[in-house]
C-alpha positions in Angstrom: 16.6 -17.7 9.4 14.5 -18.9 6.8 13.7 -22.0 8.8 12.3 -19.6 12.0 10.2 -17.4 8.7 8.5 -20.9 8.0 7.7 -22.1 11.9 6.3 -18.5 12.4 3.9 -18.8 8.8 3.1 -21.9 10.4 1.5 -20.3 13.0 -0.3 -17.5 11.2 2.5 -14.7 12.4 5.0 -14.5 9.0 4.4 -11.0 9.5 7.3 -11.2 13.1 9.9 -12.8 10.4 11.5 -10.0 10.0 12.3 -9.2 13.8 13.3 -12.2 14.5 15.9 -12.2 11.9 16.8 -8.1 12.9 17.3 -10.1 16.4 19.3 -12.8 15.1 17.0 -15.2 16.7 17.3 -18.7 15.0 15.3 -21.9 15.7 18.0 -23.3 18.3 16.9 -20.0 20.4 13.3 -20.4 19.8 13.1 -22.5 23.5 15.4 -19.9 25.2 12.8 -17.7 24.6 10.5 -15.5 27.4 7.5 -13.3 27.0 9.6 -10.4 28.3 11.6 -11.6 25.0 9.1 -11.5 22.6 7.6 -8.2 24.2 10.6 -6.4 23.6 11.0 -7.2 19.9 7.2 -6.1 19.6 4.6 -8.7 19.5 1.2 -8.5 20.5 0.0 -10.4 23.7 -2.4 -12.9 22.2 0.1 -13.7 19.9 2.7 -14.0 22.0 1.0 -16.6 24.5 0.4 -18.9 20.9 4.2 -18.8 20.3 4.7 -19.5 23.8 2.6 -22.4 24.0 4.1 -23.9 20.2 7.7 -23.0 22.2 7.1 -25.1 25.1 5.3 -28.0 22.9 9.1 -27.6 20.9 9.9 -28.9 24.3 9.5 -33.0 23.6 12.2 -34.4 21.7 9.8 -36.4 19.8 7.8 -33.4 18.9 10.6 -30.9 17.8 12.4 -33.2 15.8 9.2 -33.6 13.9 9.1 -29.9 13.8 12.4 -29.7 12.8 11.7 -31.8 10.2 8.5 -30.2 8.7 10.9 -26.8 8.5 13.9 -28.3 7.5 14.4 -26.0 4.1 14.1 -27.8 0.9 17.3 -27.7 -1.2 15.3 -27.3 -4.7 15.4 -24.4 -7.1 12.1 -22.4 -7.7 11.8 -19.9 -10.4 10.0 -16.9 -9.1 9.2 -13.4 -10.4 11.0 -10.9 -8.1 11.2 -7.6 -8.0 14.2 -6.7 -5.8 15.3 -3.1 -4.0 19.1 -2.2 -3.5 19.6 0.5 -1.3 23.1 2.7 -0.5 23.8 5.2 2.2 25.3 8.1 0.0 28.6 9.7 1.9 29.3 6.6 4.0 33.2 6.9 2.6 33.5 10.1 3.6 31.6 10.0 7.0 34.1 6.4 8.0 36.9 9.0 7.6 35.9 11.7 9.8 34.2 9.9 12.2 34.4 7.2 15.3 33.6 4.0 14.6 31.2 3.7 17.1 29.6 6.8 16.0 29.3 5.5 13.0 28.0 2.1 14.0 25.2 4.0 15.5 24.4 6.0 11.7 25.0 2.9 10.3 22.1 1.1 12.5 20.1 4.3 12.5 20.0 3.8 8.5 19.0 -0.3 8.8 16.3 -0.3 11.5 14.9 2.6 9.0 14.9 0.4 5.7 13.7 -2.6 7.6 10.8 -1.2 9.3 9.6 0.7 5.7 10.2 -2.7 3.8 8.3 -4.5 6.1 5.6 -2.2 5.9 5.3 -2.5 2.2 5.7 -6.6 2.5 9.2 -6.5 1.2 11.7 -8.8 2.8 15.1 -7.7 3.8 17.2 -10.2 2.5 21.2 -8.9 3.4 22.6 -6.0 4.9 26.0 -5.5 3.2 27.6 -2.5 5.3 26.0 0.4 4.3 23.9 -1.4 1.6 20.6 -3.4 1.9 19.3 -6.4 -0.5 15.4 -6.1 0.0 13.2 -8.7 -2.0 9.4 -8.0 -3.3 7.9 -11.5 -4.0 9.8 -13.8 -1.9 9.3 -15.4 0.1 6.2 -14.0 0.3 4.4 -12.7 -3.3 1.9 -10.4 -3.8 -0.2 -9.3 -6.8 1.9 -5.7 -6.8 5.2 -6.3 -5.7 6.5 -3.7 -8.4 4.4 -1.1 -7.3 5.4 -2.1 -3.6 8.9 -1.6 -4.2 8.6 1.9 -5.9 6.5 3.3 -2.8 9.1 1.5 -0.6 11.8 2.9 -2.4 10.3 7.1 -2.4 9.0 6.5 1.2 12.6 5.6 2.4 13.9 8.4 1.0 11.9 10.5 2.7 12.3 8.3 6.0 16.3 8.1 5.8 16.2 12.5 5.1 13.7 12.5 8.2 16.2 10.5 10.9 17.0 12.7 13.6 20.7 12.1 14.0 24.2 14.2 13.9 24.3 14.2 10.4 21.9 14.7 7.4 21.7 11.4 5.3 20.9 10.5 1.8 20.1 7.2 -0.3 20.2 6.1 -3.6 17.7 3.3 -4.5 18.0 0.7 -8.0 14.9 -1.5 -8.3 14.5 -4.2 -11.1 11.9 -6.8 -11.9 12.6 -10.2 -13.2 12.5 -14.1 -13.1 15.2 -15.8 -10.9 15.7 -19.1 -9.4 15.5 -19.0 -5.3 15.3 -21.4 -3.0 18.5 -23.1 -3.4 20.6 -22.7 -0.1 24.3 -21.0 0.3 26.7 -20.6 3.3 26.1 -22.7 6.3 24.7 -22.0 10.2 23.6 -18.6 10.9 25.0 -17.1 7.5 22.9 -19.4 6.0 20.5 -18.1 3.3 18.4 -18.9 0.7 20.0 -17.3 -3.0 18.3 -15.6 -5.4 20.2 -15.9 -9.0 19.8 -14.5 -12.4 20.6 -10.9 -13.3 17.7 -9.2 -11.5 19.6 -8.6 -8.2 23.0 -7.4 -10.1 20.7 -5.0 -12.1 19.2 -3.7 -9.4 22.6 -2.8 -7.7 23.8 -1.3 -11.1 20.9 1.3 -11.5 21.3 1.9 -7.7 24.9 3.5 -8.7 23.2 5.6 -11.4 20.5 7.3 -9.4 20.8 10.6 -7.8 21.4 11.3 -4.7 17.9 10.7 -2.8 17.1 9.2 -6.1 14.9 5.9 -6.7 15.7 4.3 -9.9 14.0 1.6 -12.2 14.7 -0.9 -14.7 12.3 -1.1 -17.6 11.1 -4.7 -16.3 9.9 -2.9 -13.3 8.1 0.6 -15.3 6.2 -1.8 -17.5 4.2 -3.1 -14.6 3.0 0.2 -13.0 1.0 1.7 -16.0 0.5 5.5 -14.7 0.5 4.9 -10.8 4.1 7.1 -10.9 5.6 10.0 -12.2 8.9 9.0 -13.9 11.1 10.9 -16.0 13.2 8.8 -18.7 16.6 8.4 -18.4 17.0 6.9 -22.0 19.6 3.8 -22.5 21.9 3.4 -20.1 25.1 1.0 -20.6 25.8 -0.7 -16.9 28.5 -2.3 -15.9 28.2 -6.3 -16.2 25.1 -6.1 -17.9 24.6 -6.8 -21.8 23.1 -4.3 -23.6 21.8 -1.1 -23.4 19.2 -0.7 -20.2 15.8 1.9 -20.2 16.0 3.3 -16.9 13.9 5.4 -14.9 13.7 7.7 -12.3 10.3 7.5 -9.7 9.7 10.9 -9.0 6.1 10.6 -7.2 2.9 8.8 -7.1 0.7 9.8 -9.9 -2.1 12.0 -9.1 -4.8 9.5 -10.7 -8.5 9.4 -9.7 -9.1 5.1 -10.7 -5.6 2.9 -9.9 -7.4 0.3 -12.0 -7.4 2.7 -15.1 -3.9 3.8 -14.3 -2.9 0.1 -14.7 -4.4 0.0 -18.1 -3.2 3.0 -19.4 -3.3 1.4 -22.8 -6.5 0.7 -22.6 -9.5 -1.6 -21.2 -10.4 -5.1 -22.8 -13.7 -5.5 -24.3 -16.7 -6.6 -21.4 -17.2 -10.0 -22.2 -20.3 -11.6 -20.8 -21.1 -9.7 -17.7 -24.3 -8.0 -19.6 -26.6 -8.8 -17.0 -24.4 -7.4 -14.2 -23.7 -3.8 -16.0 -28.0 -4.2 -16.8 -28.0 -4.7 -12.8 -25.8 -1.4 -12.3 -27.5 0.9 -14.7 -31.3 -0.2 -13.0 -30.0 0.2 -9.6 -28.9 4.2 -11.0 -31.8 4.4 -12.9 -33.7 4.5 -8.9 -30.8 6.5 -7.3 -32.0 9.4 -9.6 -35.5 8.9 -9.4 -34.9 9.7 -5.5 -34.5 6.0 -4.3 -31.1 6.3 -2.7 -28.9 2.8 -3.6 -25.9 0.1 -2.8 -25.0 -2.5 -4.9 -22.2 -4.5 -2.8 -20.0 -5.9 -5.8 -18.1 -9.0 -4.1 -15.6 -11.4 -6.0 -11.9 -12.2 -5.8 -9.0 -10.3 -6.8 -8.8 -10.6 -10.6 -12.5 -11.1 -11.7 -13.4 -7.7 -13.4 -14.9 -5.8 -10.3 -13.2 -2.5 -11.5 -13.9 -3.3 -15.4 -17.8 -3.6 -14.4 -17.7 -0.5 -12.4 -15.4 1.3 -15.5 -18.1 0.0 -18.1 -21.2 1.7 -16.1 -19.2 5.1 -15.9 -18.5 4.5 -19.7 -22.5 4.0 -20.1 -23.8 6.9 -18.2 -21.0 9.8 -19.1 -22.9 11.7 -21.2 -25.7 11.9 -18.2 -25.0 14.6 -15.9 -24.2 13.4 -12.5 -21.3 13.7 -10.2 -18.7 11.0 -9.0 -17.1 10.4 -5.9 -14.3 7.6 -6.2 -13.0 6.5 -2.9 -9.9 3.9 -3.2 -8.3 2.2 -0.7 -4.5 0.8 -0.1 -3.2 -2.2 1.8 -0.3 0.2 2.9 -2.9 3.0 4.3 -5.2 0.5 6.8 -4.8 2.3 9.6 -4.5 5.9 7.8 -7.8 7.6 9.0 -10.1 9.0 6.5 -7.1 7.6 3.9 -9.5 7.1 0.9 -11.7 9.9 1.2 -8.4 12.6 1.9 -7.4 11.2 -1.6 -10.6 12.1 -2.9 -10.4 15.4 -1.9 -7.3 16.2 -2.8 -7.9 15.1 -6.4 -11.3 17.4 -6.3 -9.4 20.0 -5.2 -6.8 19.1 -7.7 -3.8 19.7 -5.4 -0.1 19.5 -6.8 2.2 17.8 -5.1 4.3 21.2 -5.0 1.8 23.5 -4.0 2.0 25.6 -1.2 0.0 25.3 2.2 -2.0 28.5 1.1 -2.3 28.0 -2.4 -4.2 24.0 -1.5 -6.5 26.4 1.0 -7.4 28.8 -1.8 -7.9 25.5 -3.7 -10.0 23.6 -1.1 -11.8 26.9 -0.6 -12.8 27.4 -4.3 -14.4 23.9 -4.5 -16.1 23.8 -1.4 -17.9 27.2 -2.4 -19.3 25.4 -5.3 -21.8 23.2 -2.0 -21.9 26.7 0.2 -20.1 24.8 2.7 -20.0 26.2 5.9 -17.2 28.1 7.7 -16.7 25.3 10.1 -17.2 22.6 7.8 -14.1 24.1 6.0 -12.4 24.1 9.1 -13.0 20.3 9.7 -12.0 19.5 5.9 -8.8 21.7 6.5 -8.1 19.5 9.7 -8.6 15.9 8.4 -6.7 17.4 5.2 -3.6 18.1 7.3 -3.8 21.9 6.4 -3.1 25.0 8.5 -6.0 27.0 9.0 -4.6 30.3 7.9 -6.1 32.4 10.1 -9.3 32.0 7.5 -11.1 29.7 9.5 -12.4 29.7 13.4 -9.7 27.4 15.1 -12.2 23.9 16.7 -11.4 23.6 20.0 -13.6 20.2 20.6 -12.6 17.0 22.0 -11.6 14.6 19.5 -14.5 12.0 19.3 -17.1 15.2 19.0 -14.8 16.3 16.3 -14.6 12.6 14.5 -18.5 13.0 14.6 -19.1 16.3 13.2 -16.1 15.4 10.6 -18.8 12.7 9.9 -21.6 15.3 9.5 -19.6 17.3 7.1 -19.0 15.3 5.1 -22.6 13.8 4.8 -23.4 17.7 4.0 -21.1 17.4 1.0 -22.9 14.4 -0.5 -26.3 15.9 0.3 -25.4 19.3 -1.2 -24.1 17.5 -4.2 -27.4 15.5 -5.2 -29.6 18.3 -5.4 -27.8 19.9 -8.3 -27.8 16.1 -10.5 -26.9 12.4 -9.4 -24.4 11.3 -7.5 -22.4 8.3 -8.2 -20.3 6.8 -5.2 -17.9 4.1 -5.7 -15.9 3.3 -3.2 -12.9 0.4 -4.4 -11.1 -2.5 -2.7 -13.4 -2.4 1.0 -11.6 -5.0 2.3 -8.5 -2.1 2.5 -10.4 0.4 4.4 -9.4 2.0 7.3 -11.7 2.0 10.5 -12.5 5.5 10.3 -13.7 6.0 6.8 -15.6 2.6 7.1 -17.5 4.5 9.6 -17.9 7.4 7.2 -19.5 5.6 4.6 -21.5 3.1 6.6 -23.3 6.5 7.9 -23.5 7.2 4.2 -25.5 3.7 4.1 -27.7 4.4 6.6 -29.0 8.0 5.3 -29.1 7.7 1.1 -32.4 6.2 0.8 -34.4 9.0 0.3 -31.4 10.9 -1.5 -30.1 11.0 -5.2 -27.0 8.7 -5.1 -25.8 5.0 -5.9 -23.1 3.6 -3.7 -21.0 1.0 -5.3 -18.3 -0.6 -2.5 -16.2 -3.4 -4.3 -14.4 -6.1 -2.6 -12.9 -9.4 -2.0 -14.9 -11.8 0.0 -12.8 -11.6 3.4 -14.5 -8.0 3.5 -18.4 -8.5 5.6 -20.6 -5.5 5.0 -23.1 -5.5 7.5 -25.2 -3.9 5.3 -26.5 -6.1 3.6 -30.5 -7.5 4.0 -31.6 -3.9 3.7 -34.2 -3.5 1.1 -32.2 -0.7 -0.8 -28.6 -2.9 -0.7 -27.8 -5.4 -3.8 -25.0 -7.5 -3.1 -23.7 -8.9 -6.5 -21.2 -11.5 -6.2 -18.9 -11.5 -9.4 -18.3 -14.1 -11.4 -14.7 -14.9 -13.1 -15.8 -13.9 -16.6 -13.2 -10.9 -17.5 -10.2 -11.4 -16.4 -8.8 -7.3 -16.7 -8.1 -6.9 -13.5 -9.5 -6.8 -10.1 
């Protein structure tokens, strides 16, 4: 399979890997292919006419042994930092014994379309299903700069998704992630069991701490806790001694994502580096505030690749104007939440509010309530803020019975109010992180922001990498400051 993952990153469409291989469909069936074929298995039109056309080009000899050549996998070792899932069906014993196989088949499936489709979402790769297990591997083949953290919210998310199956009976997993270097690439087995191994103890460590965790429970190895700062609450479960492994091994048990307002601050919970040469930027920042609360509403677009210090310039202005009184808004975005509407700005409220995660429905209304009070937000404005927050109205609020574009705009609206509201008491201080994550709706949202803060007290900040295109920018009151590779702290 890994030679069909390569043909499709070829074509710009790695992202299908993973359905080909649920679909066992190798390269030799790449030609028997239709677009009935590639519909069913879920890819999108325009892409399906480009494989189509690269199929029927597979068509000349000449052509697909060169092809076949290009992908032919490379026998070579590669040392690679993985972070890798293992993930059991708890019961699956007891369930063989009281029930048909083909029942059973059907729980069984039920269980591995469920992992697959939540690993693939997170970017994970599902590298064997072994019965009722499943091998899943963050940062191969494909890596990403938070693989770790990937895993984790992979690993709670499928708990929730197994629990959530609607089938005959009620299931459970039990999750063991662990980070490490390992050699891949080399290749075992031969035709379609053929796969590429991953070796060294991550893998077997993994599957270990997978047989300590409770049921529904996601545990992690030390190697994995040690990259997440404070993105998670985790509760210790102190040395453990595993079978086949030497030593003594800190484990720990994911409970939830962390509540945290800046995921940059929460990866360097120990601390931020010293700002080193990025004076005039930070002088930039604090001039650009210096107008917002004269009355001359700003943006300052703050551009750059991941890794240059975007979020340590933006941390080193809030350091320099804390004792001022002002207000901040912190918006951040997720590559998992792209098409979550309002995703960034449902987080920010939530943290204003300061919901816990076990709250109950009324007691995040009274909350929601108490802070909107604070901007004499208006009965319907709570009842849009209630809606977009997922939150039954309670009988408190006059039920919106409004088609849904009129109620995306005046969602808009209200929100506007809030920022409005908020810069006539002091300054407000918008920054809204990683743009190039945003969903569509909230990129609306603060593109109207944009167009209305020139007259108002507040500075907009939007960081991003350059693949991100602001249209914004060329109005007199935007500053687009590209960033320079200078502080290496993160992105």
């Amino acid at each position: 399979m890994q030679q069909i993952a390569d043909w499709l990153e070829k074509l710009g469409m790695f992202e299908y890997a993973q359905r080909f291989a649920e679909n066992g469909i190798g390269f030799a069936a790449l030609r028997h292919l239709t677009d009935q074929d590639l519909k069913d298995i879920g890819v999108l039109l325009g892409h399906r006419r480009i494989m189509l056309a690269a199929i029927q080009e597979l068509g000349s000899p000449a052509v697909a042994q060169r092809v076949t050549a290009e992908l032919k996998p490379q026998d070579a070792a590669e040392r690679r930092q993985v972070t890798v899932m293992f993930s059991d069906l708890v019961g699956s014993t007891a369930l063989s014994a009281r029930m048909d196989p083909e029942d059973l088949r059907e729980i069984i499936s039920a269980y591995q379309k469920c992992v697959a489709d939540i690993v693939q979402r997170f970017g994970g790769f599902v590298a064997k299903y072994m019965g009722d297990g499943v091998l899943v591997y963050f940062g191969y083949p494909q890596a990403h700069e938070d693989d770790a953290e990937r895993a984790v919210r992979a690993g709670l998310e499928l708990v929730a998704g197994v629990g959530a199956l609607k089938i005959r009976v009620p299931l459970q997993t039990r999750i063991g992630i662990a980070t490490g270097l390992v050699v891949v690439g080399d290749l075992i087995g031969s035709g379609a069991s053929q796969e590429h191994a991953i070796i060294g103890e991550t893998p077997n460590l993994a599957a270990r701490l997978q047989g300590v965790a409770e049921p529904n429970g996601v545990v992690i190895a030390e190697s994995t806790r040690k990259l997440l700062g404070n993105l998670f609450e985790l509760e210790e479960f102190g040395p453990k001694e595993l079978k086949g492994i030497l030593g003594a091994v800190g484990a720990w048990a994911a409970l939830r994502p962390a509540s945290v307002e800046s995921r940059f601050e929460a990866l360097h919970a120990n601390g931020l580096t010293e700002l080193v040469g990025r004076d005039e930027e930070l002088e930039l920042l604090l001039r650009r505030w210096s107008k917002a609360k004269s009355g001359e509403g700003q943006v300052v677009l703050l551009s750059g690749e991941a890794g240059i210090g975007k979020s340590r310039l933006t941390a080193a202005l809030l350091e320099s104007i804390a004792n001022e009184p002002h207000t901040r808004l912190r918006y951040f975005c997720s590559p998992q939440h792209t098409d979550s509407a309002f995703y960034p700005i449902i987080g920010q409220m939530e943290r204003a509010a300061r919901f816990a995660h076990d709250d109950a429905l009324e007691t995040k209304l009274d909350k929601l309530d108490k802070v909107l009070a604070q901007t004499s937000t208006s009965l319907e404005d709570m009842a849009l803020f209630a809606d977009m927050l997922s939150l039954p109205k309670d009988g408190r609020y006059a039920a919106l019975d409004i088609p849904s574009e009129q109620h995306r705009r005046r969602t808009f609206e209200a929100l506007w109010s809030q920022v409005v509201a908020l810069s006539r008491s002091t300054p407000v201080l918008m920054i809204v992180e990683d743009a190039h994550w945003t969903d569509p709706t909230s990129q609306e949202a603060f593109s109207g922001v944009v167009d209305r803060l020139r007259t108002y007290r507040v500075l907009l900040i939007v960081t991003f990498r350059p693949e991100f295109e602001p249209h914004w920018i060329g109005r007199p009151y935007v500053t687009a400051l590209a960033g320079a590779a200078r502080n290496r702290d993160g992105d």
